[in-house]
N, C-alpha and C positions, 0 to 999 in steps of 0.2 A: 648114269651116263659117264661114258672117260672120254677125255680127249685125245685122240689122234693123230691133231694138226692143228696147226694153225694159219691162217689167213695170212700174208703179206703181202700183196697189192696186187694190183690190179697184171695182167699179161696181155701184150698187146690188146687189138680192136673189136675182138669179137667175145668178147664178155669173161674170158679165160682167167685164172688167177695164179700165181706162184702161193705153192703151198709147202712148209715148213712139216715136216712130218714130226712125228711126236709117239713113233710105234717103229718096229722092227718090221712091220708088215704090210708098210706103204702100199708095195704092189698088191696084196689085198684089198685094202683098202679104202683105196682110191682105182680101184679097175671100173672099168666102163657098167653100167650099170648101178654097181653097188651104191646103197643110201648113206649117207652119213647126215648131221643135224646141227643146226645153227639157231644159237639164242637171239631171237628177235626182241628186245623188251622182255617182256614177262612172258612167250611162245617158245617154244621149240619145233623149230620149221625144218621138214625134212629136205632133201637135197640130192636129186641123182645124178650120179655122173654119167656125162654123155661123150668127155674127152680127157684121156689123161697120158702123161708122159713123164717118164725123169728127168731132172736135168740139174746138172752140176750139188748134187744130194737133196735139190728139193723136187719138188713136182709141179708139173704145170697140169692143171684144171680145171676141165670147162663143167658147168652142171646148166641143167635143164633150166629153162627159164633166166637164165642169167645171161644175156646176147649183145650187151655193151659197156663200155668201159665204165658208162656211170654207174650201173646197175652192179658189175663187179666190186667198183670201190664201196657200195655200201655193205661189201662182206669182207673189209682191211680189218684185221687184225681179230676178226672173229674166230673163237676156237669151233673144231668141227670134231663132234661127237660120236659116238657112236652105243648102245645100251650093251650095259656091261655083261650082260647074256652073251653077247655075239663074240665075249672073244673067245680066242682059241688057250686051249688047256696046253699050259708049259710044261716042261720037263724039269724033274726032280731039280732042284738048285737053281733055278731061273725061275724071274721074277718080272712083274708089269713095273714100270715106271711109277704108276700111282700107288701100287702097294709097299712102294718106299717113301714119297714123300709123306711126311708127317710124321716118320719113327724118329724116337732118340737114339742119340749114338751116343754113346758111352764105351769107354776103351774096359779092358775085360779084366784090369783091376780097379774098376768102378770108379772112372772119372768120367762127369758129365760132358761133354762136348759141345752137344747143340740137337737142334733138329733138323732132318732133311726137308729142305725148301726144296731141289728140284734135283733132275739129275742130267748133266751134261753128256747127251751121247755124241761130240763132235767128231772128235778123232781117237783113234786106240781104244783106250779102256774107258767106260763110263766113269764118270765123275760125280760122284754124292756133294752137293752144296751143303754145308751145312750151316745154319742160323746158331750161334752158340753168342761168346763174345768178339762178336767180327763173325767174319764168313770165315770156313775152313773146308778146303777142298780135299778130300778125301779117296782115293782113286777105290773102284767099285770091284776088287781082286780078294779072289777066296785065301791069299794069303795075309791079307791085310784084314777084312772084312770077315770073322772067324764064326759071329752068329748071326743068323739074319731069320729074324719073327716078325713077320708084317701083320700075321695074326695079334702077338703081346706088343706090337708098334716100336721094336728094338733091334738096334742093330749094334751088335761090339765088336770092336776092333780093336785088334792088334798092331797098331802102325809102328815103323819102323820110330828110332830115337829120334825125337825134332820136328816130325812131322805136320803133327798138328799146327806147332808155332810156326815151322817153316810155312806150312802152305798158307795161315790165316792171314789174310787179306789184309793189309794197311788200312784204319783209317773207317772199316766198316763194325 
């Protein structure tokens, strides 16, 4: 299973939820009908959509069975699945979100850096986090990023001088 999204509370009265997307393909899916799946305890509970909409880069949510505010908040902060068969096959040099976290980054005259913990797609260019000594933010651009094996679990990079040290996080 990959996740797709994730849960952040409850949307108005009628069971709706704002949904965090976590795919380039929201409007896939999250469209009306389509299934996605929630970890209940030790289940995995399927979930149709019966209402969805954009809004301000996240989504709003209604699914089947979920028809008030209290029934939505017991899906706050749950990630929502989807079986890794259903995605869609990318193009040459793109890449899933999960097929980066977990690679090592190592610059391409063999200095270790870290490992990608997750990848910020807020604004612009995605952002590789990387777990090394501290966090080091890493921007996800084919002139920085020179190889990228999610199969060998590696990614090297070429960052401009300083980078590394500039971006790493104080403190972490």
């Amino acid at each position: 299973m990959v996740t797709v999204g994730r849960v952040v509370r409850p949307h108005g009265n009628r069971g709706h939820v704002v949904v965090a997307p976590e795919t380039d393909f929201a409007d896939e899916r999250f469209h009306v009908d389509e299934q996605v799946y929630v970890r209940r305890g030790e289940d995995m509970t399927a979930l149709t959509v019966i209402a969805s909409r954009p809004q301000a880069g996240r989504w709003i949510v209604g699914f089947a069975g979920v028809e008030s505010i209290d029934a939505a908040e017991t899906l706050r902060d749950a990630e929502l699945r989807i079986a890794a068969e259903a995605l869609r096959p990318l193009e040459a040099g793109a890449f899933y979100v999960h097929d980066l976290v977990g690679c090592e980054v190592r610059t391409t005259a063999g200095a270790r850096v870290g490992i990608v913990a997750r990848v910020d797609l807020g604004a612009g260019v995605p952002m590789l986090v990387v777990e090394g000594r501290g966090e080091v933010l890493v921007p996800f651009a084919s002139e920085i990023c020179r190889r990228v094996d999610p199969t060998g679990r590696v990614i090297e990079i070429d960052p401009p001088e300083g980078l590394v040290d500039l971006n790493r996080i104080a403190g972490r």
